[in-house]
C-alpha positions as CSV (number, residue, x, y, z in Angstrom):
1,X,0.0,0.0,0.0
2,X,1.4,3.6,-0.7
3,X,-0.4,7.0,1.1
4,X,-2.1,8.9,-0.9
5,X,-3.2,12.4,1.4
6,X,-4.1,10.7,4.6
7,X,-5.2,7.1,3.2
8,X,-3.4,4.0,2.2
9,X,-3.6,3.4,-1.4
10,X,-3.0,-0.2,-3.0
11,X,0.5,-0.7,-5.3
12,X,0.3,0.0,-8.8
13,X,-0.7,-2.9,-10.8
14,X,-1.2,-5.0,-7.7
15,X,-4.3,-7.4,-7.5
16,X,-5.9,-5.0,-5.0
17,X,-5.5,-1.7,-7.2
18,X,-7.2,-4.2,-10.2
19,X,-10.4,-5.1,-7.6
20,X,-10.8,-1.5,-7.1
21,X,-10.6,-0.6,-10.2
22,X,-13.0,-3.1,-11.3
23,X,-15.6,-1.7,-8.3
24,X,-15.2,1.8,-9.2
25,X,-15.8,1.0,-12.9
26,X,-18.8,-0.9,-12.2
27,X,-20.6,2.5,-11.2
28,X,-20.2,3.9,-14.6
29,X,-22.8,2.5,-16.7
30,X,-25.5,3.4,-14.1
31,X,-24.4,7.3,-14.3
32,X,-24.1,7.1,-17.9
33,X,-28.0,5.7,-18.0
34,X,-28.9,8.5,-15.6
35,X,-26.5,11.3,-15.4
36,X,-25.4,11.7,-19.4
37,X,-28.5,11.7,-20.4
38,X,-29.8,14.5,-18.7
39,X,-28.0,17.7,-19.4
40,X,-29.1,19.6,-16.6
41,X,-27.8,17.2,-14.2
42,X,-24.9,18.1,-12.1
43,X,-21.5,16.3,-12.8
44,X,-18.1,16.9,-13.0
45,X,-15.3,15.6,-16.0
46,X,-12.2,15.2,-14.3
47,X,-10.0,16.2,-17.5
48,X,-6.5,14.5,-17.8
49,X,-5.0,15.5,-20.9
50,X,-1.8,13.3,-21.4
51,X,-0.7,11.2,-23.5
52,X,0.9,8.4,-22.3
53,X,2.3,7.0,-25.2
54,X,6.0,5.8,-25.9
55,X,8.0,9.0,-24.7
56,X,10.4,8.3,-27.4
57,X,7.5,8.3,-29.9
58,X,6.7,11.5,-28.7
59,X,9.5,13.6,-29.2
60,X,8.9,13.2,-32.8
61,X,6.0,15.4,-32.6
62,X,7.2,19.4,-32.6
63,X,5.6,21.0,-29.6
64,X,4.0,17.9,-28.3
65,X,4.1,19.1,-24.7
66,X,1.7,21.7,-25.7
67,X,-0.8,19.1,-27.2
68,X,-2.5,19.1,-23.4
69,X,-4.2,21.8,-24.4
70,X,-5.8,20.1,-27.5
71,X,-8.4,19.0,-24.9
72,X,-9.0,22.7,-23.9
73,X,-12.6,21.7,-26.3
74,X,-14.0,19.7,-23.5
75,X,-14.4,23.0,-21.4
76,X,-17.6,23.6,-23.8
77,X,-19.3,21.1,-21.5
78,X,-19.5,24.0,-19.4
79,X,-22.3,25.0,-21.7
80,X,-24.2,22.9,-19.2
81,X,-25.1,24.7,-16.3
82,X,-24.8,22.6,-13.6
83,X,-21.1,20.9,-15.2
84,X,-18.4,21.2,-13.3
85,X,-14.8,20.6,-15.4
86,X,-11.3,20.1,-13.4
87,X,-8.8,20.7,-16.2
88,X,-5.3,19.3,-15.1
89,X,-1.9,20.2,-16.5
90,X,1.8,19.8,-16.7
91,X,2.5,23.6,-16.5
92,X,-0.4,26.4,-16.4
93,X,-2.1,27.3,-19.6
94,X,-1.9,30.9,-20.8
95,X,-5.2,32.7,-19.4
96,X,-5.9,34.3,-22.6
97,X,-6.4,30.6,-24.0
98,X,-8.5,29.9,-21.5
99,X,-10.6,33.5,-21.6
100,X,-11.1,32.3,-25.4
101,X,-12.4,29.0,-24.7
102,X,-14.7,30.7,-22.3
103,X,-16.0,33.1,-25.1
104,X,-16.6,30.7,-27.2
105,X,-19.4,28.8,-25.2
106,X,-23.2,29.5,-26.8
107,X,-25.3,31.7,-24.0
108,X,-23.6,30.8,-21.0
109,X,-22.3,34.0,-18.9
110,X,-18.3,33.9,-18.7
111,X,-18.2,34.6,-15.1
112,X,-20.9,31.4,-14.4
113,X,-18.6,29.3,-16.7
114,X,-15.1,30.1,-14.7
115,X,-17.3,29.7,-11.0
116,X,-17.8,25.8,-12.4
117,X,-14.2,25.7,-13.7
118,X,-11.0,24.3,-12.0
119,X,-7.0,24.5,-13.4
120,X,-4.4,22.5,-11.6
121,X,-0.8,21.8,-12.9
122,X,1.6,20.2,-11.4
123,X,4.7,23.3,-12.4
124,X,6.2,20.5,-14.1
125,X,8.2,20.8,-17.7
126,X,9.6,17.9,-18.0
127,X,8.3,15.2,-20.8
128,X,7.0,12.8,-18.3
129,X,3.2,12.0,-19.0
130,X,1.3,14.3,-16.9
131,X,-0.8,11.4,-15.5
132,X,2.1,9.5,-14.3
133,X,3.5,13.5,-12.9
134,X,-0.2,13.8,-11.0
135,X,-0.1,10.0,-9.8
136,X,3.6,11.3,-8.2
137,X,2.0,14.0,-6.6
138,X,-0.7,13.2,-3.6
139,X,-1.6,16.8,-2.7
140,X,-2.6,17.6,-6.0
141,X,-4.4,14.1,-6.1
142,X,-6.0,15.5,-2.8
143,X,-6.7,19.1,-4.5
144,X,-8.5,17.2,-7.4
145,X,-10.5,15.2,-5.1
146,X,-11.5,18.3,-3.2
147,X,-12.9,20.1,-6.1
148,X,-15.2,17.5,-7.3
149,X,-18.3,18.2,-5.1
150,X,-20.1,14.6,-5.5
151,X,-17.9,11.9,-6.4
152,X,-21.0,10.0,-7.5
153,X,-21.6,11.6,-10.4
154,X,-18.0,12.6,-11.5
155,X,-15.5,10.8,-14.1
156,X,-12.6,10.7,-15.9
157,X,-11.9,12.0,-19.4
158,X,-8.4,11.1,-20.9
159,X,-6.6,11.0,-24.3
160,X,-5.8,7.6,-24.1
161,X,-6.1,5.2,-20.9
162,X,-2.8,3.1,-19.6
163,X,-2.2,1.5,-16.1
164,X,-1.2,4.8,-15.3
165,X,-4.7,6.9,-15.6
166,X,-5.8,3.6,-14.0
167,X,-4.3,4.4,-10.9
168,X,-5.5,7.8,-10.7
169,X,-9.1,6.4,-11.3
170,X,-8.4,4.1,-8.3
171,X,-6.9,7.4,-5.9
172,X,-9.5,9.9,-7.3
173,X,-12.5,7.2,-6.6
174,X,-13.9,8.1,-9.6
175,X,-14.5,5.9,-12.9
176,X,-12.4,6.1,-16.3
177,X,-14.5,6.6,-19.2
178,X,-12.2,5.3,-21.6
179,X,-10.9,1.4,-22.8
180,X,-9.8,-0.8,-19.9
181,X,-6.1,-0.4,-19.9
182,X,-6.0,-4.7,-19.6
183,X,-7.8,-4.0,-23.6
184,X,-5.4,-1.8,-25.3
185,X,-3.2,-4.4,-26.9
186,X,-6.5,-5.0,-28.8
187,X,-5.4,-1.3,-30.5
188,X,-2.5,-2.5,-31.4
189,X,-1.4,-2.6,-35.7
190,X,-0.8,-6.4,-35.0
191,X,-4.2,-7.1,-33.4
192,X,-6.0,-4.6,-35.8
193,X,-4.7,-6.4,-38.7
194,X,-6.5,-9.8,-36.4
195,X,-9.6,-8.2,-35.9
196,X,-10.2,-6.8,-39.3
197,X,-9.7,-10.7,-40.7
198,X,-11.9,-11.8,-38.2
199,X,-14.9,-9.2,-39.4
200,X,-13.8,-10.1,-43.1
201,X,-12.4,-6.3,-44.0
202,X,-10.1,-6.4,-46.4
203,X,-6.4,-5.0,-45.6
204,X,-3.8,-5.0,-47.4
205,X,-1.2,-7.8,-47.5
206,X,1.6,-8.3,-45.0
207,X,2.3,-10.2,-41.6
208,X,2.1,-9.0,-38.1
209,X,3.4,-10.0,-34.6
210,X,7.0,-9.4,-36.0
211,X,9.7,-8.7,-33.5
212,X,13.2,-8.3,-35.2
213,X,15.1,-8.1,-38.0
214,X,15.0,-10.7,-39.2
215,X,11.3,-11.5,-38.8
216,X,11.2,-8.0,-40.9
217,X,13.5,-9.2,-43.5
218,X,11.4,-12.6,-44.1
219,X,8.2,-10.9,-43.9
220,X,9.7,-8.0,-47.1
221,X,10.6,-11.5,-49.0
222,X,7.4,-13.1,-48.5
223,X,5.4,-10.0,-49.3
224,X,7.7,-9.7,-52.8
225,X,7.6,-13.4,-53.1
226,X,3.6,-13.5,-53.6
227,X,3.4,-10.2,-55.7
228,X,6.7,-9.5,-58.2
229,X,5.2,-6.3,-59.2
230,X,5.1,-4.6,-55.8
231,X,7.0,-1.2,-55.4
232,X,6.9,-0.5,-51.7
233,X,6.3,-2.1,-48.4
234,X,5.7,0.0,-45.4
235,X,7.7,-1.1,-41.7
236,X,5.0,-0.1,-38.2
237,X,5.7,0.0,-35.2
238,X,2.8,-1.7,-33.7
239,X,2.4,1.4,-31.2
240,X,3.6,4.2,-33.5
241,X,1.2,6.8,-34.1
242,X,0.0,9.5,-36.9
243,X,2.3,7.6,-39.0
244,X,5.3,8.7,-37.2
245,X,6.1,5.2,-36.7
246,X,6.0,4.3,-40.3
247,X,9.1,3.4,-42.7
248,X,8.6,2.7,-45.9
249,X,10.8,0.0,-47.7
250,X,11.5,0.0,-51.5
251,X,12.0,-3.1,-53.8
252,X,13.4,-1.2,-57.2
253,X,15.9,-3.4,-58.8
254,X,15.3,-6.1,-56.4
255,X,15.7,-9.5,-57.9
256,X,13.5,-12.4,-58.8
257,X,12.6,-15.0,-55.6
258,X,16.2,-16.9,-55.9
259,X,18.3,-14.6,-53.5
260,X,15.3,-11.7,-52.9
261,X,15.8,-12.1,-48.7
262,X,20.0,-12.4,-48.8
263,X,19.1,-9.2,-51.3
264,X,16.9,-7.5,-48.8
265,X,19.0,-8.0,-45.8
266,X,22.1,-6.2,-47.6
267,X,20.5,-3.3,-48.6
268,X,17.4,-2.8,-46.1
269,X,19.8,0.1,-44.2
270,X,19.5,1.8,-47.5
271,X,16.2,1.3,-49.0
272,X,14.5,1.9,-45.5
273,X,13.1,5.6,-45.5
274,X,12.0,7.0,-41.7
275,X,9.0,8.6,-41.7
276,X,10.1,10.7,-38.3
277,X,12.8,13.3,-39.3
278,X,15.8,12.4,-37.6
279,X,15.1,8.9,-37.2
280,X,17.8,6.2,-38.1
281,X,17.9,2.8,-38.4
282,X,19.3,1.6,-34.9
283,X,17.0,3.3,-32.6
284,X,13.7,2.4,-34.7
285,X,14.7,-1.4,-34.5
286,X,15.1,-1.3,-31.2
287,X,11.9,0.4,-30.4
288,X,10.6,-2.2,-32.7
289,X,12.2,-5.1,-30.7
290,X,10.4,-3.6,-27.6
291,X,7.2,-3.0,-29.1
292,X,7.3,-5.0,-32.4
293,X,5.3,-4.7,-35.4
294,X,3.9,-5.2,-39.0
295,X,5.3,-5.0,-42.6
296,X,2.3,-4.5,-45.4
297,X,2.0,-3.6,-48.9
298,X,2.5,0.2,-49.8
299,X,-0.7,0.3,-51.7
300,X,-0.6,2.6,-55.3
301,X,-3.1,4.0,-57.4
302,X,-6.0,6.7,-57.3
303,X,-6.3,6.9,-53.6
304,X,-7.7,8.4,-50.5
305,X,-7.6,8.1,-46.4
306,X,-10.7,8.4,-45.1
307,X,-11.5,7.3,-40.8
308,X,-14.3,6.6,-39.2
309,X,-14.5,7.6,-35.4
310,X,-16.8,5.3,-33.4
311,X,-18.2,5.4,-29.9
312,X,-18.9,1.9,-27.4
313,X,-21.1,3.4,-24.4
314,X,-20.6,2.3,-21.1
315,X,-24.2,0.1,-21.6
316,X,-22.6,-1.8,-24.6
317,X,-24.2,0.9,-26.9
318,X,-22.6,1.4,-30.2
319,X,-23.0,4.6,-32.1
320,X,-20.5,5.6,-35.5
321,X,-19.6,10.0,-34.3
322,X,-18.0,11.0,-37.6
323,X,-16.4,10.3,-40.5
324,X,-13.4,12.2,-42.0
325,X,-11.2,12.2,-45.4
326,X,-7.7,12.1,-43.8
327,X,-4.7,14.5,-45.3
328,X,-1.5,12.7,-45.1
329,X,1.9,14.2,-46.0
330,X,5.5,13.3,-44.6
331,X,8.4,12.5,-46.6
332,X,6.2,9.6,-47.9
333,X,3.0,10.2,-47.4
334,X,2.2,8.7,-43.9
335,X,2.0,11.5,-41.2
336,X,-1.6,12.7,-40.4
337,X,-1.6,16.9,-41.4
338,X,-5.5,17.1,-41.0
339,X,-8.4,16.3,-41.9
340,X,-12.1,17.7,-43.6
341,X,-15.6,16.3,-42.6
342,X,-17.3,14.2,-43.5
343,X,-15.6,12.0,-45.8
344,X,-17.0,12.1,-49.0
345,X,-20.3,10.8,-50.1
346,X,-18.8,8.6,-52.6
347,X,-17.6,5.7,-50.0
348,X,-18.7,7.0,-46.4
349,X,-21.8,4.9,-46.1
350,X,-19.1,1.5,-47.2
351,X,-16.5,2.6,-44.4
352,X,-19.4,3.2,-42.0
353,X,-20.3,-0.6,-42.4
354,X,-17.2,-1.8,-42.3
355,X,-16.2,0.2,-39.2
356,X,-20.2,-1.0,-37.7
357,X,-18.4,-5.3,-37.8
358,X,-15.5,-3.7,-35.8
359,X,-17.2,-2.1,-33.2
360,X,-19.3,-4.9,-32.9
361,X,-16.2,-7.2,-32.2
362,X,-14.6,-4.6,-29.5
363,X,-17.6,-4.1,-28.0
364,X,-17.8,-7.8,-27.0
365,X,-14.5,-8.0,-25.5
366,X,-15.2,-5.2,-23.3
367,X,-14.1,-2.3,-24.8
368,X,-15.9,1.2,-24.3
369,X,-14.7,4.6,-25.6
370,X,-14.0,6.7,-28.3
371,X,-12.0,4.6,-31.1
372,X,-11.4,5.0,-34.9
373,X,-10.7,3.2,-37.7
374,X,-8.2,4.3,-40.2
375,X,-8.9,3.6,-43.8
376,X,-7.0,3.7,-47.6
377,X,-9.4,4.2,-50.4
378,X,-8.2,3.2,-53.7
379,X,-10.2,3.8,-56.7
380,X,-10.6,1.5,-59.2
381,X,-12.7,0.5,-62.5
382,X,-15.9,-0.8,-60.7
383,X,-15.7,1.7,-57.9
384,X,-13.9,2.3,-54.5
385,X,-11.8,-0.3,-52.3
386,X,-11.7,0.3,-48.7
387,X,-8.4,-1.4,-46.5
388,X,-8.2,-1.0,-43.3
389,X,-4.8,0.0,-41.7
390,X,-5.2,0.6,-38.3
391,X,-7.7,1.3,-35.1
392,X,-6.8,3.8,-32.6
393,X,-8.7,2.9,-29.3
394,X,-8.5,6.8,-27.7
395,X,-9.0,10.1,-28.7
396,X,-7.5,11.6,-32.2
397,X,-6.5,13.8,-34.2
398,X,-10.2,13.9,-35.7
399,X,-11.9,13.9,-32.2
400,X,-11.2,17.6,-31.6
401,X,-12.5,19.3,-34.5
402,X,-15.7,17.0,-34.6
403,X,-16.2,17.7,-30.7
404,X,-15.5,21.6,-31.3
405,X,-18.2,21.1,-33.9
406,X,-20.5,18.7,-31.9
407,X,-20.4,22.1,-28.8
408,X,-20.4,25.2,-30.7
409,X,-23.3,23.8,-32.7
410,X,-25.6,21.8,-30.6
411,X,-26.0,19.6,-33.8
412,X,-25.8,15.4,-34.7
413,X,-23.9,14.1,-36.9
414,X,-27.0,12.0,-39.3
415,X,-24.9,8.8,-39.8
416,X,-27.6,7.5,-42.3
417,X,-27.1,10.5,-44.8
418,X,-23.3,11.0,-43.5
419,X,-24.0,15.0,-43.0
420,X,-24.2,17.2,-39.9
421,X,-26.9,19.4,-39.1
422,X,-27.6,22.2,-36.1
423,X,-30.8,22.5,-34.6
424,X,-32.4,24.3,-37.3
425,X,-31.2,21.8,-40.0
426,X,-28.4,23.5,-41.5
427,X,-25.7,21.3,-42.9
428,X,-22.0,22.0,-41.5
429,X,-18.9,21.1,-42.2
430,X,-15.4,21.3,-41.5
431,X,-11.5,21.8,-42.5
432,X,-8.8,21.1,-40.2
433,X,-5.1,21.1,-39.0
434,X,-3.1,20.7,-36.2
435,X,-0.1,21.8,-38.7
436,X,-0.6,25.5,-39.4
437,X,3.3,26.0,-39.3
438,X,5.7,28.8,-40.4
439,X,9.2,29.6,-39.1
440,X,7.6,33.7,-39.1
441,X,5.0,32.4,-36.8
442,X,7.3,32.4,-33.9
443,X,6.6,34.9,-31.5
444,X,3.3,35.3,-31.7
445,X,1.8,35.6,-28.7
446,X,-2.0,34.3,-27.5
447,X,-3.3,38.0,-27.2
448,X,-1.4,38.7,-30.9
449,X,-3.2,36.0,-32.4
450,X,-6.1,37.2,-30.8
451,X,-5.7,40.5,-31.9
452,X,-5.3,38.8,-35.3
453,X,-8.8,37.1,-35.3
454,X,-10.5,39.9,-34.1
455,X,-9.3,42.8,-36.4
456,X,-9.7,40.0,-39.8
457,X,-13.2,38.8,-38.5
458,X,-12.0,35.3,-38.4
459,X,-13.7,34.3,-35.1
460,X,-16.2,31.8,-34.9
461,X,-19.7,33.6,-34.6
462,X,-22.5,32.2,-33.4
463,X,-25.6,33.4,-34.6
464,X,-24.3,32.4,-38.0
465,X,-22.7,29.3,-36.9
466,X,-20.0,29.2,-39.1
467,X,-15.9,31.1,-38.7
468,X,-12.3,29.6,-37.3
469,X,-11.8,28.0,-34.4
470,X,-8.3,27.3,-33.0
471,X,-6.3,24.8,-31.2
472,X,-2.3,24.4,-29.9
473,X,-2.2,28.1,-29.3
474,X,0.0,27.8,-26.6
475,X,2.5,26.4,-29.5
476,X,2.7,28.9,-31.6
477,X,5.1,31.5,-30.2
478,X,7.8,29.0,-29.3
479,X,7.2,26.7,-32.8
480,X,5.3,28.4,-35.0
481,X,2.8,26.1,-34.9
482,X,-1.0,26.0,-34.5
483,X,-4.4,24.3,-35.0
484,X,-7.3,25.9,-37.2
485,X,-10.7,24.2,-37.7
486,X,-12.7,26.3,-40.3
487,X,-16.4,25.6,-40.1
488,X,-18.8,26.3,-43.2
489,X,-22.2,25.8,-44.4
490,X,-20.1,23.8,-47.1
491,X,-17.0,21.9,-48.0
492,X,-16.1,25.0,-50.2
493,X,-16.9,27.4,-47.3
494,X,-14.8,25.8,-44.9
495,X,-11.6,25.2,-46.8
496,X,-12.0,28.9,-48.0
497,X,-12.1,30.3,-44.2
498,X,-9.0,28.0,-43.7
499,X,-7.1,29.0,-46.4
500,X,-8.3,32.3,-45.7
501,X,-6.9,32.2,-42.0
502,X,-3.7,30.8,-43.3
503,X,-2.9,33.6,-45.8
504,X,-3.8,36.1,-42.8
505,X,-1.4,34.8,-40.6
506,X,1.2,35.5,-43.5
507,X,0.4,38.6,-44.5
508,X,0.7,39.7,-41.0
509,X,4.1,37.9,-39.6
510,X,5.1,39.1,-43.5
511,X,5.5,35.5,-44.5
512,X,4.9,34.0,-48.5
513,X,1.2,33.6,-49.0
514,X,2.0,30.3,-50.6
515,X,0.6,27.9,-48.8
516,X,2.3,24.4,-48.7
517,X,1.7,21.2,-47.7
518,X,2.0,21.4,-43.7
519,X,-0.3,24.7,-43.3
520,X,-3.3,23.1,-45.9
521,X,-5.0,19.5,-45.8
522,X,-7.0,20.9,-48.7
523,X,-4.7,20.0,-51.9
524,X,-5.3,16.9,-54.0
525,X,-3.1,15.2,-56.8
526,X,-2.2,18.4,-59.5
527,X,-3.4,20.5,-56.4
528,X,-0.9,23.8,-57.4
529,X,-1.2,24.1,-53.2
530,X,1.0,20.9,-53.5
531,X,4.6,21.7,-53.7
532,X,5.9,19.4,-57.1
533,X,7.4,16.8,-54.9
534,X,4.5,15.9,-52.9
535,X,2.8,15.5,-56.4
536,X,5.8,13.3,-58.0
537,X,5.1,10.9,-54.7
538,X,1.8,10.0,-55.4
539,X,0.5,10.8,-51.7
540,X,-2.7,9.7,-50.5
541,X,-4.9,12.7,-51.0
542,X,-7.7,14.1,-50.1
543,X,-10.9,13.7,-52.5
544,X,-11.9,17.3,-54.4
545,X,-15.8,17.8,-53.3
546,X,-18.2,18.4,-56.5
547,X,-19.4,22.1,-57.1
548,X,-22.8,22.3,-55.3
């Protein structure tokens, strides 16, 4: 047993930490059926923004320690006026982030909104996840606690749930509304690639549970072996995420079977191009012999990335959120840039089937959450071709804008017709980045951007339900970097208030109005956005929306 404030709290992974967490747990599908159902119930969201991922993984993301505040939408919920939110950080956020946040919910008083709203940080820097810096810390675990006036009708909200957030569940004495940690290997690119055989979803060709090497070398023969005409074949990590785990393997000049894996194994150092800048060949095998992974087929051709974000209640509901076309770019294609919604009319209704079998599947082995399925599209003679790639069982980069969306709007998402309405039956829709990013960007403070959005009338305004919202703002004067979500009564309206925003920014840091590849998910293939390169590599795209 450790202390925790003045009590005695079971070890970390022991058996008696897992009973707790099993009791507490049970207690969520009964407030769900009574206490999420009626929004004038009183509640509290415990927010823990972290993610506790593979801190190696991490540091491949630029700014990632500000991506805490990519969270900052769930203090809409304090739209509900008797919601009480507990936001918890690494360091504090800026209070003009949060006085925009604020501004941004629809007809509640600010001063009523900040009464119901608590900020705790832990005044730590350091790239440890912030659940793991909180679960170190029992007076800010007893500060938490404090604020949260009835425990019975408080959870846990988190980016992605490990033993860690289990923990803090357990010395909180609240539930975790996210996947059972004891699930997530069922996330995993190895067991993804096992569940979509199970539900009969095609995906492309390759082998999983690899853990060297070798097992990587064999695999790149085998996969040549059975098709002679293949070009590329990508590496994963089977943890890896928004593609930064990827490498991408290619078999030019390669020869015939006799000799292909002595052939391989000489010049895999070579052919093997990282995703990640700055990522080499020794430390990506060993984080591959710690976590292992897949080799599949690069697949070629007319193509797209469209996801599909699901929800598994804690009742065993199922329910499909959204649907997205992905923008992918990266030095081959494979990083996530951003995304527009919904995914285009031409396929969603297929991937929304498709991604129906797999929640179906998780939702038997005990899975509840927020989790999406990652798709590529390639077009052929007799129509689209959906593989699946991957499932993600936690929050994404396409949970934000949809849940910015979801609270500004007070609209559903009509999964039948694949469109979003507001209350008065207006269709929305949106264009987003988290990788609005110029060099000129740095410096610009919160209140300069701000000031930016104000004096352009870029804002989001409510009564017409339509402007730019934005995310990471806390990144931009140290990286440059930041996150836009353009909302419009259209596709062509919301790229157009992106673009818009982006060209802004330029003129007023005095940057080139050219807009490339990282600041716009809107460009296809012959896109003039595009720089030539990203053309010449055949990058997954996104689909170009017919004229209305």
């Amino acid at each position: 047993m450790v202390p925790t404030g003045q009590r005695l709290q079971p070890r970390p992974g022991s058996s008696e930490e897992l009973a707790a967490f099993t009791g507490i747990q049970s207690r969520l599908a009964p407030m769900y059926r009574t206490v999420f159902s009626d929004d004038s119930a009183p509640r509290t969201v415990v927010v823990i923004p972290s993610l506790s991922l593979d801190p190696i993984e991490l540091r491949k993301i630029k700014g990632v320690r500000h991506y805490e505040e990519r969270m900052l939408c769930l203090l809409m919920l304090l739209r509900l006026p008797n919601t009480n939110v507990i936001y918890v950080t690494s360091q504090p956020i800026h209070p003009s982030i949060i006085d925009y946040y604020i501004h941004l919910l629809p007809g509640v008083p600010g001063r009523h909104a900040h009464n119901r709203l608590t900020l705790l940080d832990c005044d730590d820097g350091s790239p440890d996840p912030l659940t793991q810096k909180i679960v170190d810390r029992p007076r800010l675990i007893q500060r938490i606690s404090e604020a949260i006036p009835d425990k019975r009708s408080a959870h846990i909200t988190c980016f992605n749930a490990t033993h860690m957030e289990r923990t803090l569940a357990v010395r909180l004495g609240i539930p975790l509304y996210a996947c059972d940690p004891a699930l997530n290997h069922l996330g995993d690119k190895s067991h993804g690639r096992e569940l979509f055989g199970r539900v009969g979803i095609d995906h492309p060709e390759g082998a999983e549970h690899l853990r060297d090497e070798n097992d990587v070398v064999a695999a790149l023969a085998e996969l040549r072996g059975r098709n002679p005409r293949l070009r590329r074949a990508v590496v994963k990590l089977n943890e890896g995420f928004s593609g930064e785990g990827n490498a991408m393997f290619a078999f030019h000049d390669a020869p015939a079977s006799t000799g292909l894996e002595s052939w391989i194994r000489r010049n895999i150092f070579e052919r093997l191009t990282f995703e990640a800048e700055g990522e080499s060949w020794e430390p990506f095998m060993a984080k591959y012999r710690e976590m292992g992974g897949i080799v599949e087929e690069f697949l070629d051709g007319d193509k797209v990335s469209p996801s599909v974000q699901c929800r598994i209640d804690p009742t065993g509901g199922r329910q499909i959120v959204s649907s997205h076309d992905q923008v992918l770019g990266g030095r081959t294609g494979q990083v996530f840039l951003g995304c527009t919604f919904p995914a285009h009319a031409d396929y969603r209704g297929e991937i929304h089937e498709a991604a129906c079998r797999v929640a179906d599947e998780l939702a038997a082995a005990g899975v509840i959450g927020r989790f999406s399925i990652d798709f590529v599209s390639v077009r052929g003679p007799e129509g689209w071709k959906h593989y699946a790639l991957e499932m993600n069982l936690r929050k994404g980069g396409t949970t934000l804008p949809y849940l910015m969306l979801r609270f500004l709007t007070g609209g559903a998402y009509d999964v039948d017709h694949g469109i979003y309405t507001t209350p008065t039956g207006q269709a929305r829709y949106y264009h987003a980045s988290d990788n609005v990013e110029k060099q000129q960007y740095r410096g610009l403070t919160p209140d300069d951007l701000i000031d930016i959005v104000v004096q352009n009338e870029l804002h989001f305004r409510s009564h017409r339900q339509q402007g730019v919202v934005f995310h990471l703002i806390g990144a931009l004067s140290e990286f440059g970097k930041l996150g836009v979500v353009g909302i419009g009564h259209s596709p062509e309206r919301a790229s157009q208030l992106y673009q818009e925003t982006v060209e802004v920014l330029d003129r007023e840091t005095g940057s080139d109005v050219s807009i490339d590849l990282r600041e716009s998910p809107s460009g296809g293939a012959g896109d003039p956005s595009l720089p030539q390169v990203a053309q010449e590599r055949n990058e997954t795209r996104q689909p170009q929306y017919p004229s209305p």
